[in-house]
N, C-alpha and C positions, 0 to 999 in steps of 0.2 A: 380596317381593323375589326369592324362588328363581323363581316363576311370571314374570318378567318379564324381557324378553327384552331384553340390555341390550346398546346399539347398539356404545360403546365403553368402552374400559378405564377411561379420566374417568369415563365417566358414573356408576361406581362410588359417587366421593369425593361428588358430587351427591346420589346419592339418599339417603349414608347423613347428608350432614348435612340433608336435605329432611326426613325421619324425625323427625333429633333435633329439629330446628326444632318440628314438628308437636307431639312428645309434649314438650315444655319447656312450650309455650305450654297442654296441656291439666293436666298434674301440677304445674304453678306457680303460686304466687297474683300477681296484681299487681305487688303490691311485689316479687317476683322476675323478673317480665319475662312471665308468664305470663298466664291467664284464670282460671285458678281453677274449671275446668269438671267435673275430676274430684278428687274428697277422701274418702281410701282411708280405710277402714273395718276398724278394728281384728279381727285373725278371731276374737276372745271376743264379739263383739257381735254378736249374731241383725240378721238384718233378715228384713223382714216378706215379702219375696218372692225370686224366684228372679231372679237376677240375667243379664243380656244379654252374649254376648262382645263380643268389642272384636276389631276385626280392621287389621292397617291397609293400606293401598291406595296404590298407586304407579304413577302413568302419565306418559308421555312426553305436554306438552301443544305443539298447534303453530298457529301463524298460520293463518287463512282462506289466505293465498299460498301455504303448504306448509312455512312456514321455522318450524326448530325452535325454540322459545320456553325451554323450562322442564322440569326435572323437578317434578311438582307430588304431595305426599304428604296423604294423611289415614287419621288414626286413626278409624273408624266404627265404631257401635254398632250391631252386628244387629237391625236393625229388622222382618226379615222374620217376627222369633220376636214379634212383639207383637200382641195379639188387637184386629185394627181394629176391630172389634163397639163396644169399652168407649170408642170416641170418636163424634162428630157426624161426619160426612162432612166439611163444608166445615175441620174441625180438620185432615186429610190431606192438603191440599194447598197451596200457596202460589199466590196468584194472579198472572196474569201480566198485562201491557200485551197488547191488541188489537196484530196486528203491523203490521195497516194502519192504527194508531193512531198509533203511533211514527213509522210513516214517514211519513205526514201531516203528522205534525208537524217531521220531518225537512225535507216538499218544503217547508213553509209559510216553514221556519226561515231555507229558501234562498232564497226569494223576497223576503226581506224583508232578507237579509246578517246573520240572527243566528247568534251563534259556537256553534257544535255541541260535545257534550263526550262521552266516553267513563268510568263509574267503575265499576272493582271492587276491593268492598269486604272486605278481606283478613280472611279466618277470621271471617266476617261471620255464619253460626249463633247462635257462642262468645261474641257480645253478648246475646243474650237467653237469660231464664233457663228453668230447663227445668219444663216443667208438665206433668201426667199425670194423666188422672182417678183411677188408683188409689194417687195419693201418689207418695213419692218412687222414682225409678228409679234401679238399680242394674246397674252393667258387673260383666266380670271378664274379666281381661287375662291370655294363654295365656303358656305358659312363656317361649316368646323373648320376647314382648312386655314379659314382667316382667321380664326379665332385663337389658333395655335401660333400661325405669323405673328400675331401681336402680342400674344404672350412673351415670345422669344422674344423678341423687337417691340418693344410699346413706340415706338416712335412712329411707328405705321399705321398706326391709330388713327392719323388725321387722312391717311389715304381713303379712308374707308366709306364706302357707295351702299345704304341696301344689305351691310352686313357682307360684300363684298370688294376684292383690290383686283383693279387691275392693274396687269406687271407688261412692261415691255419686254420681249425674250431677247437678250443681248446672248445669250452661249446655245450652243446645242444642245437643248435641252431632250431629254430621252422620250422617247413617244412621238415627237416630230417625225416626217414622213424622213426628210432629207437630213436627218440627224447623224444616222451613222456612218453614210457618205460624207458628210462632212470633218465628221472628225480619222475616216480615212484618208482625206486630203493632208489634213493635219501631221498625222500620224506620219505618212510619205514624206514631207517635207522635214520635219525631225530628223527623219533617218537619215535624210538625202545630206541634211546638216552637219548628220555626224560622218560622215564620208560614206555611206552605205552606199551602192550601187544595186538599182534593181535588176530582176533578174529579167531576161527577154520575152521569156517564154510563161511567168507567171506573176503578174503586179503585186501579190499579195507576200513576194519573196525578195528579201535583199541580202546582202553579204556585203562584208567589210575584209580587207585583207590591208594589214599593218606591219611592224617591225616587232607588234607584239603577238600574234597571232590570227587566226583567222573566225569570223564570225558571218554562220550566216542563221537568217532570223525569218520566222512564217508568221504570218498574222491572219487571226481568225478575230474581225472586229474589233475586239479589247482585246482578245487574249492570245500571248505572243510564246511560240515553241520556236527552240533554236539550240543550234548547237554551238560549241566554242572548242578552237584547238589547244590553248592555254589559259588556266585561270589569271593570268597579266591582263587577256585581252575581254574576259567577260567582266572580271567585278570592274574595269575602268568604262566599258558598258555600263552597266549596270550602275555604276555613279552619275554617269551623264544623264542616263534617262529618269534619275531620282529628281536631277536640277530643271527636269526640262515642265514635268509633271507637279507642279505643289502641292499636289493630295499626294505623292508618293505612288512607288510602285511593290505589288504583292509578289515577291519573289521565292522562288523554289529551283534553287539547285543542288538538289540531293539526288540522291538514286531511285525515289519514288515519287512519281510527279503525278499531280492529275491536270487533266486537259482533256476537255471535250468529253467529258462522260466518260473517260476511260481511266485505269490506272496502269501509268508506266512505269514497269518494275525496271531498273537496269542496274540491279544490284550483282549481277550474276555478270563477270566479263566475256564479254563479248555476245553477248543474249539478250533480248530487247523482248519480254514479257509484258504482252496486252490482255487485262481482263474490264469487264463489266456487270460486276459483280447485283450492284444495286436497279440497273435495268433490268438483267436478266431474272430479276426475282417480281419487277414488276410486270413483267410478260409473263409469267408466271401465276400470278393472282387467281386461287381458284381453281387451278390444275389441280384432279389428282392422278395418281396411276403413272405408267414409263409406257415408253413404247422402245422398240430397240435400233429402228431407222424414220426419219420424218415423215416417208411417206410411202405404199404399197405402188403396184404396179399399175393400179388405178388412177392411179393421180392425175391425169391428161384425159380421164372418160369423164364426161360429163352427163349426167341421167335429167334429162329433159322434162321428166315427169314428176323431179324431187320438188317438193313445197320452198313457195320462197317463202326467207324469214320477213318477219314483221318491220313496221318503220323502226321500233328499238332494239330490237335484235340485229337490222341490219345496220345501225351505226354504232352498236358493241362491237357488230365483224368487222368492221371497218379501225375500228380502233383498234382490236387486236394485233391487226395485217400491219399497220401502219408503225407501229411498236418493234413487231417482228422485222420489219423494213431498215428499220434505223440498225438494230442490233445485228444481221444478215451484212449490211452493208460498210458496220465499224468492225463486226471482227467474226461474226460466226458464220463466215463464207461455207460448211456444212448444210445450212438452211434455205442457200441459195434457189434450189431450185424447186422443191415446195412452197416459197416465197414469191418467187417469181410467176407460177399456176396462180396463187390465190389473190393477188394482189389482181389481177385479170378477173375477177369474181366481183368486183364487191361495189359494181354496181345493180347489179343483181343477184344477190347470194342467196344460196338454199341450203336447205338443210343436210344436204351431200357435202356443200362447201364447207357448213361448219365442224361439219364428222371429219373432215380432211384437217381441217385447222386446227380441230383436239389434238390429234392425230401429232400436227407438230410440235405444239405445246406436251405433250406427253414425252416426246423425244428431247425435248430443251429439258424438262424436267430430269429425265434421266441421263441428261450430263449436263447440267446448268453448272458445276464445276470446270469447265473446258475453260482454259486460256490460249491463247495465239502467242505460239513461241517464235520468234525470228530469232534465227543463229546466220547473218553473214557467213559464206564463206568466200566469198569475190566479192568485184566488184560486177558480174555480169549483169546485163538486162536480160533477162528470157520472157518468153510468155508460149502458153499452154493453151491451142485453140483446138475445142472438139465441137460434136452439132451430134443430133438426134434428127434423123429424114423424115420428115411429114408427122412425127409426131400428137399434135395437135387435129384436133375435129374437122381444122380444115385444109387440113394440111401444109401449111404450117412445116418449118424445123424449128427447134429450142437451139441456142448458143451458148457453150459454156468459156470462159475466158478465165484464165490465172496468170497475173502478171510479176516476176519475183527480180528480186535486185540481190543475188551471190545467193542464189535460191530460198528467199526468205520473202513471202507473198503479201506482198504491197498494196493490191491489189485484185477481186474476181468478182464476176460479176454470171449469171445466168438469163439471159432473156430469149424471149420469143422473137421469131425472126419478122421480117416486116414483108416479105415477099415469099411468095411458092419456085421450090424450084423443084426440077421432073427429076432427078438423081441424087445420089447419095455424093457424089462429086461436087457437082452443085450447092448445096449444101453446106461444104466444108469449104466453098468460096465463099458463099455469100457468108458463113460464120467470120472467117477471117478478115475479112474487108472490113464487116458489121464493126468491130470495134479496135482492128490495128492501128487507128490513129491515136490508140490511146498510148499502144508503146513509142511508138512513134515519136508525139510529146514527151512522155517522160526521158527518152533517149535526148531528146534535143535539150528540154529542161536541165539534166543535168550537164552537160555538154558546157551550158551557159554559167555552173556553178564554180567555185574555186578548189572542188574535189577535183576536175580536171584539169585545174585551170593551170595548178604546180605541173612544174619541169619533171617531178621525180615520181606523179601518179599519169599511166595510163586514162585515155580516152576510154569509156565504157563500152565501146562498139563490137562488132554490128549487132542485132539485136537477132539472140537464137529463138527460133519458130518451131515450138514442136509440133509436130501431125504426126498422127496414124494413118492416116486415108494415102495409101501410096500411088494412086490413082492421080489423085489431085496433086504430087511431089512431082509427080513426071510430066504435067504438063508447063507446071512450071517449069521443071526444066527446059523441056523443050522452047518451051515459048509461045506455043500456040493454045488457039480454044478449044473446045470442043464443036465438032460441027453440030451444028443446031441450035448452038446457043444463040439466045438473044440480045438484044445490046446488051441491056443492062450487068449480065452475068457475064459476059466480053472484058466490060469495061472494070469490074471488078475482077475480074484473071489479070487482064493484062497490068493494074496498077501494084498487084502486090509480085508478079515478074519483074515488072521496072524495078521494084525495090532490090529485089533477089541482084538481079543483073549488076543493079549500082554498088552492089556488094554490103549494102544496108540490112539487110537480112544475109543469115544464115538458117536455110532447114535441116531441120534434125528429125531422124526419122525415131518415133516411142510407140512402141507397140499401144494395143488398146488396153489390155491390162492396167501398162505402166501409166498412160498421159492422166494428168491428176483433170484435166477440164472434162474428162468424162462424167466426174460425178454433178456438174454442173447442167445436162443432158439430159436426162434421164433419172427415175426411180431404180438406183442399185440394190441387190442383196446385202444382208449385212457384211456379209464377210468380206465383198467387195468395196462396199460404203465406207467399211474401217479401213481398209487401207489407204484408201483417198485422202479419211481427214487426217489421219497422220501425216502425211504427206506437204497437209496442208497448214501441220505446223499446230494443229489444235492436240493440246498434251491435256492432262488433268492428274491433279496427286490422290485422286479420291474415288473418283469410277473413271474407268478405264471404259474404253469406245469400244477397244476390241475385244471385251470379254464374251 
């Protein structure tokens, strides 16, 4: 509370009842209105291990738009003090939905008029119970912190050691290493309860298919995106998971949802409008001036002799890339491949790097108004593979990838390739191999979903490939390599042929002009750069890209 920087006088009376709210619900059983997550432990009674503090946490929470939401509190167990070694790996973390999963299933939802939903699920840990390979885990709660406990609760008064309690942790308590996994366990088993069927291809995806409609639902930790074919079959959802959860669940099924630092507009039929309004101002911080494309034709020279920056200068640059990183990869696929170059910097960044970094941020500036339109028009899978030849200082090609479901891009990504190869051929194999498993998945993903699973919708298949490189279309054709290729370049010809062959792929030939993964490649002119991000689905009501 003293570390936190509180905006006004109000905001006071908020945080301290946020607090109490927090610690009722962990030091109360059930029947008191609580969780029963912590159960203080007399100080005449040994326990068998050294116990965790408890610290608690208090942050201002806000809208994807910038608008203030919430004070939001939590009492956390220092997890940092617990020896990862004595767990399995996969026990550490909680798994997440594919994000081109979701939104797949977002554009599919669109195309077809099913009602989109929004849930987070309140102190959502504190439903499952807490497990630890070395037995029972034990907190202890520093002087203020206990001094608040007994206020709430005077009956704890006789727990108390030293001006501290210590609590047995009976719930997954937040902060714990294996907490969120645990209450992913949870969360699975629920679903499984209520007839949900996981998906094959991504654990963090289930569907329900009924007499009343069809549900299927993605999970990011606590917070659950999904779509429903009939309002019959979500609100009688939406009542089960009320009864399953005692704190309740925060529902949003309107036309404007937020999740994940975005805001989902689907007020507009059949158009599925992604902005991030409130990041993209915080990347922002500090900018002045516009640029009119992210980056010059420079952008891949690197000047040897530029000064590097300072210890704090170079972990500003690093904070800035890393900002740029998340926003690049939720929806401003334009910034992809200036992103992609600096992010390669910043372990050594110089003062060229950060003249490049303005550079982008001046360009975000002058259309920090852009949204990501998806408009459905199929149900196709496509994907957009292009490559830049040796590119890079060492030659090196860049990859640029766009992967769209009824042309609406779910998915892109730009990176640097991980091997040399001697042609421009070359190149646009190793670009396509680089990352075709990712349609790949998604093709099978859905395959596994109830979108194809009805008698009366088509299978999504095969998944169309565009190239421009007609060099590399013809070998595929034929079926063979190039002489002199090496295994490695062999063996990535010949697996995306097998695919061709099995009739899994279809190539489609797009000039260079037209294939949108060009702009992922290379530093384009503006006049070319705009046509890409139209392309690519980025609109704005306010400045326009192609002006």
């Amino acid at each position: 509370f003293r570390s936190l920087h509180v905006h006004r006088t109000e905001d006071r009376a908020a945080i301290t009842s946020s607090l109490e709210d927090e610690i009722i619900a962990l030091i109360e059983t059930p029947e008191n209105g609580g969780t029963g997550s912590l159960i203080p432990v007399h100080p005449n009674q040994d326990i068998p291990r050294k116990p965790f503090q408890l610290q608690a946490l208090v942050k201002y929470k806000y809208l994807p738009s910038g608008q203030f939401e919430e004070v939001k509190s939590r009492i956390c167990l220092n997890g940092s003090a617990q020896d990862s070694e004595k767990f399995q790996t996969w026990e550490l973390k909680s798994p997440t939905a594919a994000t081109y999963a979701w939104l797949a299933i977002a554009v599919l939802g669109v195309k077809r008029g099913w009602k989109p939903f929004v849930i987070d699920i309140r102190r959502a840990y504190l439903n499952a119970d807490m497990q630890d390979p070395e037995g029972d885990v034990y907190s202890i709660s520093n002087p203020s912190l206990t001094k608040e406990m007994v206020r709430l609760n005077p009956e704890l008064a006789k727990f108390i050691q030293n001006n501290r309690i210590v609590w047995r942790v009976a719930r997954a308590v937040y902060g714990a290493k294996q907490s969120a996994r645990l209450f992913y366990n949870f969360l699975r088993k629920a679903l499984e309860g209520l007839g949900f069927r996981q998906n094959a291809y991504d654990e963090c995806v289930f569907y329900q298919k009924s007499d009343r409609g069809v549900i299927i639902v993605t999970i990011h930790v606590d917070d659950l995106f999904g779509v429903a074919s009939s309002t019959k079959a979500s609100e009688e959802f939406f009542s089960k998971l009320n009864k399953i959860f005692p704190d309740g669940i925060k529902l949003n099924d309107g036309n404007k949802l937020n999740y994940l630092g975005r805001e989902l507009d689907f007020s507009t039929s059949g158009t599925l409008t992604v902005s991030m309004p409130k990041h993209t101002e915080d990347c922002l911080q500090g900018v002045k001036g516009v640029a009119r494309t992210p980056a010059d034709e420079n952008l891949f020279k690197v000047d040897p002799n530029s000064e590097l920056l300072s210890a704090s200068e170079k972990e500003e640059f690093h904070t800035h890339v890393a900002k740029l990183l998340y926003l690049t990869i939720a929806m401003r696929y334009d910034l992809g491949v200036s992103v992609s170059f600096l992010t390669s910097r910043v372990q050594n960044p110089t003062k060229e790097d950060w003249s490049k970094l303005m550079r982008v941020k001046k360009y975000l500036n002058r259309t920090k108004n852009l949204k990501q339109q998806l408009q459905p028009s199929s149900e196709q899978v496509s994907v957009s593979v292009d490559a830049s030849h040796q590119i890079w200082g060492d030659m090196r090609g860049q990859t640029g990838i766009a992967i769209r479901v009824g042309g609406a891009v779910v998915y892109a990504r730009s990176m640097r390739q991980k091997i040399n190869s001697v042609s421009s051929t070359e190149t646009e194999i190793v670009a396509v191999s680089q990352k075709f498993s990712k349609p790949l998945w998604l093709m099978q993903f859905l395959e596994d979903l109830p979108f194809c699973a009805d008698a009366e919708y088509a299978a999504p298949g095969p998944i169309v490939l565009e190239q421009d490189n007609q060099s590399t279309m013809k070998l595929w054709e034929l079926g063979t390599a190039q002489k002199g290729n090496s295994r490695h370049i062999q063996a990535r010809h010949f697996w995306i042929a097998d695919l061709i062959k099995k009739g899994m792929i279809v190539v489609a030939y797009v000039s260079t002009d037209d294939i949108v993964a060009d702009v992922f490649t290379k530093p384009l002119s503006h006049a070319v750069f705009s046509k890409h991000v139209v392309r690519l689905g980025l609109i704005s009501g306010k400045v326009q890209v192609m002006e």
